[in-house]
C-alpha positions in Angstrom: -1.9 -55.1 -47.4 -4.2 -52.2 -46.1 -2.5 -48.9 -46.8 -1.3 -47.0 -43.7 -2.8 -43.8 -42.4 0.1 -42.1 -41.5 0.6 -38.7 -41.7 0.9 -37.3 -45.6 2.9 -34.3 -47.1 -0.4 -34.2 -49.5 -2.7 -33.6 -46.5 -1.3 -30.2 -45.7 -3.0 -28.0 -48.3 -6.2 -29.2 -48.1 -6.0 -28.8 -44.2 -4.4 -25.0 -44.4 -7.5 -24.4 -47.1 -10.1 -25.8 -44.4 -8.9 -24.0 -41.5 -8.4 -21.0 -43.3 -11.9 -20.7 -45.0 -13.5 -21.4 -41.3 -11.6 -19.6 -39.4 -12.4 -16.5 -41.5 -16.2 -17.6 -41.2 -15.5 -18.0 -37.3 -13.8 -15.1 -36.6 -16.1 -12.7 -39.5 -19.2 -14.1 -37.3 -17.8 -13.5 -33.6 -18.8 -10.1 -32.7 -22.7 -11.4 -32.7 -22.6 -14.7 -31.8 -23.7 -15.8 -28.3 -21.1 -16.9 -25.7 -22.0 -20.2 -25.0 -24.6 -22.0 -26.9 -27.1 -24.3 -25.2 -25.8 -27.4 -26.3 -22.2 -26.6 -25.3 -22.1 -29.9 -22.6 -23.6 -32.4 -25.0 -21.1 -31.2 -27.9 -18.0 -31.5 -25.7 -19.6 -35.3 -24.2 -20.4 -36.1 -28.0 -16.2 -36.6 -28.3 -15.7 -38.9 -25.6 -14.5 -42.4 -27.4 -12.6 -45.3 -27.6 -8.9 -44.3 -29.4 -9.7 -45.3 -32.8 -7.4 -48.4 -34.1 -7.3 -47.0 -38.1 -7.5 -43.1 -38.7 -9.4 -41.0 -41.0 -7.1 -38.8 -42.1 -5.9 -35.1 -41.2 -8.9 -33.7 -43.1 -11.8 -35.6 -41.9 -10.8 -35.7 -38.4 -10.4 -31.8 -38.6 -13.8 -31.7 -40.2 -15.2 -33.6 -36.9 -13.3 -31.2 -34.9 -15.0 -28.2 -36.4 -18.4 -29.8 -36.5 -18.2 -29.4 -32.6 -17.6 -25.8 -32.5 -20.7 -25.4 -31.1 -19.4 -26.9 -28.1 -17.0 -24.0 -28.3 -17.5 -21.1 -25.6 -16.5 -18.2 -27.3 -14.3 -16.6 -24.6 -12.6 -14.8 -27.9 -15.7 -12.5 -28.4 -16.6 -9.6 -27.3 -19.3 -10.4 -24.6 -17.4 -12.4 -22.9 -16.4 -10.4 -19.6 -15.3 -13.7 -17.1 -11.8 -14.2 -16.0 -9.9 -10.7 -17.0 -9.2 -12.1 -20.1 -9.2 -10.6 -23.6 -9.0 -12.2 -27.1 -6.4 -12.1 -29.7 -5.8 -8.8 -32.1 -5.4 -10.0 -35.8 -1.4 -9.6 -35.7 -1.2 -11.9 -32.6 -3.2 -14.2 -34.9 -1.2 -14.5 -37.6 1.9 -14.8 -35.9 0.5 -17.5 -33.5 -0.2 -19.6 -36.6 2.9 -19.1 -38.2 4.6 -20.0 -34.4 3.2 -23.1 -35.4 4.3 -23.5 -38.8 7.7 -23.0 -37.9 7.5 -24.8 -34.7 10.6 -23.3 -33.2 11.8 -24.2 -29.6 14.1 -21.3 -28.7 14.9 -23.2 -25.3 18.2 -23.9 -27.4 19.7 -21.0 -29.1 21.1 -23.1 -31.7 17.6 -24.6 -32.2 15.8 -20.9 -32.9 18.0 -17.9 -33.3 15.3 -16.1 -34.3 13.4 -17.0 -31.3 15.7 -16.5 -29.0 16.6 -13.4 -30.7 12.6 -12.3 -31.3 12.3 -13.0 -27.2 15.1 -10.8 -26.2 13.3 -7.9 -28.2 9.9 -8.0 -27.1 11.2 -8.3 -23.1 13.0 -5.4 -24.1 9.6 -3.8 -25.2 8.1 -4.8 -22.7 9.9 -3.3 -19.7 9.7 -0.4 -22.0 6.3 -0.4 -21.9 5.5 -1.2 -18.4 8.6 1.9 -17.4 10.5 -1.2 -16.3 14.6 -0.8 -16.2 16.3 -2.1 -18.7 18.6 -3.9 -16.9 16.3 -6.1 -15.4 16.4 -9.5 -16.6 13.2 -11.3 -17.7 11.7 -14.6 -19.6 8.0 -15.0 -21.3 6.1 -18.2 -19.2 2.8 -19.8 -20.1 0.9 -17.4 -18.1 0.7 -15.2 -15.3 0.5 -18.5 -12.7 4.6 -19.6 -14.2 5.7 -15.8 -14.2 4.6 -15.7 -10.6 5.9 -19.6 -10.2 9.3 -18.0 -11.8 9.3 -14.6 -10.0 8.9 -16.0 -6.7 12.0 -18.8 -7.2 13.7 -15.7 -7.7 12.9 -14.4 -4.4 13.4 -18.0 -2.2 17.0 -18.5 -3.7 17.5 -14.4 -2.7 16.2 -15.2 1.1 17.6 -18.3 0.9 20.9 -17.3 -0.4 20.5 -14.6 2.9 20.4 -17.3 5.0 24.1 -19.1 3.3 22.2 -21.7 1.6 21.8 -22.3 -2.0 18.4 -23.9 -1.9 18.6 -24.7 -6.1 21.7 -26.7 -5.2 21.3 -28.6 -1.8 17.5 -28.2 -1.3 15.7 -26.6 1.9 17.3 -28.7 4.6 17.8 -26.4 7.5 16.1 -23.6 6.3 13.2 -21.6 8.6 10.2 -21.2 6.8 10.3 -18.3 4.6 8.2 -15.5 5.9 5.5 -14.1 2.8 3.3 -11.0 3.4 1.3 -9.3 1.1 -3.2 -7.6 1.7 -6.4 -9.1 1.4 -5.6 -8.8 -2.2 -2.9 -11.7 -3.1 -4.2 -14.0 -5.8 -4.8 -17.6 -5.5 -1.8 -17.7 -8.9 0.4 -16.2 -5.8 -0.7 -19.2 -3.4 -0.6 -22.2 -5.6 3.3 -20.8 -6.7 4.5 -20.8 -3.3 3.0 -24.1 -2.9 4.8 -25.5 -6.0 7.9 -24.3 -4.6 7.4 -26.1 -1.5 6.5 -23.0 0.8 3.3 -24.3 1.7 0.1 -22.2 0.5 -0.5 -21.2 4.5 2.8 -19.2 4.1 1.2 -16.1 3.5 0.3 -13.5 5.7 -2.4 -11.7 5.0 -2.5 -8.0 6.8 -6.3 -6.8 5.8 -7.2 -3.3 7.3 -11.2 -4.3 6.2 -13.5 -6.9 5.1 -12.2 -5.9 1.3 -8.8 -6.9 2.1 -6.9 -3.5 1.6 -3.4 -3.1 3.2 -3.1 -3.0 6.8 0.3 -0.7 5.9 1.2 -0.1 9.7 0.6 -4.0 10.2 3.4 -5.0 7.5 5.9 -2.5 8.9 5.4 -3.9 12.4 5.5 -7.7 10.8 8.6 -6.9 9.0 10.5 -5.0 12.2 9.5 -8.1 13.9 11.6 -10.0 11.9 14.9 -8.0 13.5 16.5 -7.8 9.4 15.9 -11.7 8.7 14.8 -11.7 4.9 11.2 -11.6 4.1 8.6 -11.6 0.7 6.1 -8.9 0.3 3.6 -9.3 -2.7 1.9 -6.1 -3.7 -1.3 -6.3 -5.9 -1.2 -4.6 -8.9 -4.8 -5.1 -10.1 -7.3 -7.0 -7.3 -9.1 -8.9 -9.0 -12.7 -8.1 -7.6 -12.9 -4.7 -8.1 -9.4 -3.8 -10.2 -7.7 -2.3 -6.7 -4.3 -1.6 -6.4 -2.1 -1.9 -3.5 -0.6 1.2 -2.6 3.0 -0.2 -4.5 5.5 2.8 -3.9 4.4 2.9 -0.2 5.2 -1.0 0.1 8.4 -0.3 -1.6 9.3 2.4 0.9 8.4 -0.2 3.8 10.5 -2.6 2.0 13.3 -1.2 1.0 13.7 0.0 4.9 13.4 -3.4 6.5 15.4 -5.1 3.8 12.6 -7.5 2.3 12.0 -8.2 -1.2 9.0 -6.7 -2.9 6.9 -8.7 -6.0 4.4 -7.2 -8.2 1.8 -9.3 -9.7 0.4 -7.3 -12.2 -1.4 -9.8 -14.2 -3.4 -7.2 -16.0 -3.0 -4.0 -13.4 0.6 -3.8 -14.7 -0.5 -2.4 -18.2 -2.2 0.5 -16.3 1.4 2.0 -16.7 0.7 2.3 -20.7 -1.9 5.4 -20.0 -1.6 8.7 -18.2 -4.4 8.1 -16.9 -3.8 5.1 -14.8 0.0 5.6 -14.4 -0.1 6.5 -11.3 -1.9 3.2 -9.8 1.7 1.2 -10.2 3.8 4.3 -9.1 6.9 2.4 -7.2 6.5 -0.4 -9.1 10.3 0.1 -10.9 11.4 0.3 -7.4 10.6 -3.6 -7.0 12.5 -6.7 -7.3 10.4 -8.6 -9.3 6.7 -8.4 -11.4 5.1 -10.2 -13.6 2.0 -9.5 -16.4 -0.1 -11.7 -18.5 0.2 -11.8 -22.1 -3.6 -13.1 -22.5 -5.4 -10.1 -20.8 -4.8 -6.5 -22.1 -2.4 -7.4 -24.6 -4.5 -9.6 -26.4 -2.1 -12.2 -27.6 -3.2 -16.4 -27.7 -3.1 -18.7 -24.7 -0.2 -19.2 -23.6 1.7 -16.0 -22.7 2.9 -14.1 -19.3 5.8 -12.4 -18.5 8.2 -12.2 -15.6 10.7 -9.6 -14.4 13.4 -9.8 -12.2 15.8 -6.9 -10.7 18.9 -9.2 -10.3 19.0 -11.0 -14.0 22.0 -13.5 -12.6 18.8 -15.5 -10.4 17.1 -17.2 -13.4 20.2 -18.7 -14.7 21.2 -20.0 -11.4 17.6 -21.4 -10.4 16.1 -22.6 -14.1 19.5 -23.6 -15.8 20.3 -27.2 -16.7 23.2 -29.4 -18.4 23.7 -32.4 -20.2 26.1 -33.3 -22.7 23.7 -33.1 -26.0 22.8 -29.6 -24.4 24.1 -26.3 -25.1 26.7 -25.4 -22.0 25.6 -22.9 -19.4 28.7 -21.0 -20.4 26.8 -20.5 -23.7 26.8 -16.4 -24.0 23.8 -16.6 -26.1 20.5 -16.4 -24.1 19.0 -20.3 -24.3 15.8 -19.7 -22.9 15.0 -23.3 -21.5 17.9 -22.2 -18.8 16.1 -19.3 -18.2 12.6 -20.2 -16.6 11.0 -23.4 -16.3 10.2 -24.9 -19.7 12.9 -26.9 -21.3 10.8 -27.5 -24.3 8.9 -24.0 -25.0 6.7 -22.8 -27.8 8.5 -19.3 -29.7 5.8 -17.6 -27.6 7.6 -14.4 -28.3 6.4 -14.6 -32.1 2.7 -13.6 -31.3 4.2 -11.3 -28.8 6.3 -9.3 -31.3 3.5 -9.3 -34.1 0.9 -7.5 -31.9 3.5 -5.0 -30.4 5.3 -4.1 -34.3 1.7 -3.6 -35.5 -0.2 -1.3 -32.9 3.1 0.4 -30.9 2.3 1.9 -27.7 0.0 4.3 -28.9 -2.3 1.3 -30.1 -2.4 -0.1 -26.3 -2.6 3.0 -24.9 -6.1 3.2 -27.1 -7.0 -0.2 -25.9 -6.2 0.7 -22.9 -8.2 3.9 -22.7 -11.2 2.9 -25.1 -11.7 0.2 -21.8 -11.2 2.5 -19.5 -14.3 4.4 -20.7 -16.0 1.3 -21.3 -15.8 0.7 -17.6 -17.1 3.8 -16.8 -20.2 3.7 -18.9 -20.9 0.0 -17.5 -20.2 1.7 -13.8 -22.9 4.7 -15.1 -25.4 2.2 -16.2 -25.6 0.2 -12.7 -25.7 3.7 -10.8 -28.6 4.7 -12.9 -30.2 1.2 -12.4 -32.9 1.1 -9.3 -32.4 -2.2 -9.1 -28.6 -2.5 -9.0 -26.4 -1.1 -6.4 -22.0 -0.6 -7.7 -20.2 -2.1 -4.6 -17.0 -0.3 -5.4 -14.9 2.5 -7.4 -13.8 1.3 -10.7 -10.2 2.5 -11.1 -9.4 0.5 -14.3 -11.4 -2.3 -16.2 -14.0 -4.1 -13.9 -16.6 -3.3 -12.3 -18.0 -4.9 -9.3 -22.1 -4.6 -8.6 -24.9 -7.1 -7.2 -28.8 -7.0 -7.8 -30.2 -5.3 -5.1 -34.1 -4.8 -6.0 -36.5 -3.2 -4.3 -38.1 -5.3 -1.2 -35.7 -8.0 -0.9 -33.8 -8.6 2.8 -30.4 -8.5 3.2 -30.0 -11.8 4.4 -31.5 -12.9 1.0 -29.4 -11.1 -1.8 -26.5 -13.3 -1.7 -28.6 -16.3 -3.0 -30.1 -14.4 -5.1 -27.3 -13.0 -7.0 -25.6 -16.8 -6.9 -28.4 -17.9 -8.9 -28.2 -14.6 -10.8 -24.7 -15.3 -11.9 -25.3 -19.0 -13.0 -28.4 -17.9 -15.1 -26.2 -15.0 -17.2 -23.6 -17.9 -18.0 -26.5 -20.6 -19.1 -28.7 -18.1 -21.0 -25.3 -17.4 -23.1 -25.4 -14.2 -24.5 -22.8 -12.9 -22.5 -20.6 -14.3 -19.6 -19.1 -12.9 -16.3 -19.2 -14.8 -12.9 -19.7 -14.0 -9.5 -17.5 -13.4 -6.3 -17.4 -12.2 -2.9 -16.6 -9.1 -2.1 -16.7 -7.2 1.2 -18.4 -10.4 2.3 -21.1 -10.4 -0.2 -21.7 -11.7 -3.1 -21.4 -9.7 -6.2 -20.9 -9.9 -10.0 -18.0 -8.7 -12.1 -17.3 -8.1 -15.7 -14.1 -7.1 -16.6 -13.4 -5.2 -19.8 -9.8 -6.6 -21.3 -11.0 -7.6 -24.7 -9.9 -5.8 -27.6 -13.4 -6.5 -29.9 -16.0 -5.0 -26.4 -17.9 -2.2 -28.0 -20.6 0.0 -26.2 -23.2 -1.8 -27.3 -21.4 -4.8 -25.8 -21.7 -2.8 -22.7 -24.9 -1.9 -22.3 -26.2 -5.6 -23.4 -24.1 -7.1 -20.2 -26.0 -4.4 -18.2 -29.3 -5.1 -19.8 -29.3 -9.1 -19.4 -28.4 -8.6 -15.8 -31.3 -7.0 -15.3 -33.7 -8.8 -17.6 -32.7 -12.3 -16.0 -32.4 -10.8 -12.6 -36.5 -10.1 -12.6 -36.7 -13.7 -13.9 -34.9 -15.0 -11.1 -36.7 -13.3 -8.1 -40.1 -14.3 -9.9 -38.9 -17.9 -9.9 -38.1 -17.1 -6.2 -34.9 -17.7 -4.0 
């Protein structure tokens, strides 16, 4: 009889001594390396095959895995300035690997004390270092799409609690449609929540004041008196993603507070503008909300998947996100069981990471990370001003800066083509990465500065390949 390849207790230390030798080869090499190598579609293709009917074994199949790395875009790095995301500090690391080791799920109490425990303390950090209240309740998601997903159930049972029914219980029969209003600035994480929770995605009203989408503030307090006190949603910006705008967040909460309506943050990476004295005063009002929410995989540098959401009124999670059945822990249970709490029954200890990053730098670390960006952004912003051949399309407030390729002799009418093709050449020449968007209703490019690892010379090479392929581009014309 063939012998079964099943899993083995004798596979695990050759696999930790692997992964461990080439990670530390990986992550020694990173700072150099290019973003995205040219064979990065054929490496990911080269995977695609039948499910194999006898295994080779933990090592071998991690060897294959490894020999595809460069199918890898190294979005960890720091040259890679697409998507507001940063990387992972060392202490993040470590205790994301050992998250795994351990493979808690503190969805149960019973089943992870010490997550459960570890979760309440880093929430607690957290609203600390956001200038959150304490006695706000809160739960760590996957990401800043669930926290939003989770901050805004919070804020249909409130409206439709206001309206005498308990939508978690007997569903939205008889309810109106619940009226959302936020600037030009709401973000598509916003959208796609309120669609998930069955609010439809055209539910949001959008009060622009100009083509960049900032507040109309007069146009919300008009909405909202409109309403004659019925319950409403107003989402403020902390953080447009464009440019790094904010929406003016203690003026919203003064508009709020007088019509009655609830008032959400999302703050995916604008919220840890709070950590320097430089930027505090971009989320000024924002304690004065009922909910926000930040994402663990931007400034604070922690592994895919982390986000966290905050509520004003703790006693909505419970009633929205808690279960029962008879093998489960009762909802009576004092203790904090964390699957009742937001939407994952089943949940990584996502608090481990979390924890790690925040015991080893404290908030004098982040405020450094913070700043040292801060700086960065403003030395990227310098080098486009100084540039004849590229034109800064906004103020940079925070960490990204928004600019097009605008070189000498070429129309209007033909810039926005030009820059499309700009932005796909950056991303397939590879050394670094940022994508294009629209903004003010043209198109632009815009690297954001979240990773830990960006340097100045990281800098200046974004800068310089911008310009370098952006010749190449109009020579190869549009």
């Amino acid at each position: 009889m063939t012998e079964s390849t099943a899993p083995r207790t004798d596979e695990i230390d050759p696999v930790i001594a692997l992964l461990a030798k080439e990670a530390a080869t990986y992550l020694g090499a990173l700072d150099d390396v290019r973003v995205r190598d040219a064979a990065v579609e054929s490496v990911a293709a080269s995977f695609d095959a039948p499910l194999p009917e006898r295994g080779e074994g933990a090592e071998q199949a991690l060897r294959e895995l490894l020999g595809g790395l460069d199918g890898a875009v190294h979005t960890s790095g720091p040259r890679w300035f697409h998507f507001i995301t940063g990387g992972t500090t060392p202490a993040a690391l470590g205790a994301d690997w050992l998250t795994t080791v351990l493979d808690q799920n503190p969805g149960a109490w019973v089943a992870s004390p010490l997550g459960g425990q570890i979760e309440l303390v880093v929430l607690r950090w957290l609203r600390s270092l956001f200038g959150l209240p304490q006695t706000w309740g809160g739960v760590l998601t996957t990401g800043a799409t669930m926290a939003n997903f989770t901050a805004l159930a919070c804020a249909r049972r409130w409206w439709a609690l206001a309206h005498g029914i308990d939508i978690d219980e007997h569903g939205a029969s008889g309810l109106p449609p619940m009226p959302v209003f936020g600037s030009g600035y709401v973000h598509a994480s916003d959208v796609k929540a309120l669609a998930m929770l069955g609010l439809g995605r055209s539910s949001v009203r959008k009060l622009a004041r100009d083509p960049v989408g900032r507040l109309d503030l007069d146009a919300l307090d008009r909405e909202l008196a409109a309403l004659g006190g019925a319950p409403a949603v107003v989402i403020a910006s902390a953080g447009e993603v464009n440019a790094g705008d904010f929406d003016p967040i203690d003026a919203m909460a003064d508009v709020a507070e007088r019509h009655g309506a609830w008032l959400h943050v999302d703050g995916a990476f604008g919220l840890f503008a709070a950590v320097s004295e430089r930027t505090r005063h971009l989320v000024a009002g924002m304690e004065r909300a009922d909910s926000a929410i930040a994402d663990g995989h931007k400034w604070l540098n922690v592994p895919y998947e982390s986000g966290f959401a905050f509520v004003r009124d703790p006693s909505l999670l419970p009633a929205i996100f808690g279960s029962g059945a008879a093998y489960l822990p009762g909802l009576d249970d004092p203790r904090p069981n964390w699957g009742y709490l937001g939407p994952e029954m089943s949940r990584r200890a996502r608090a481990f990471p979390v924890w790690a990053t925040l015991r080893a730098y404290g908030r004098e670390g982040y405020r450094a990370i913070v700043e040292r960006h801060l700086d960065l952004a403003q030395r990227m912003a310098a080098r486009v001003d100084a540039a004849p051949d590229l034109e800064r399309l906004a103020a940079v407030p925070l960490n990204i800066v928004c600019f097009r390729y605008r070189p000498e002799g070429v129309s209007e009418d033909r810039l926005d083509a030009l820059n499309r093709r700009l932005g796909a050449a950056v991303v397939e020449d590879g050394r670094v990465a940022f994508g294009t968007t629209t903004y003010g209703g043209v198109v632009a490019l815009r690297p954001a500065i979240t990773n830990w690892r960006i340097r100045e010379q990281d800098v200046d090479l974004a800068v310089d390949v911008t310009r370098e392929l952006g010749t190449r581009v109009l020579a190869d014309g549009v």
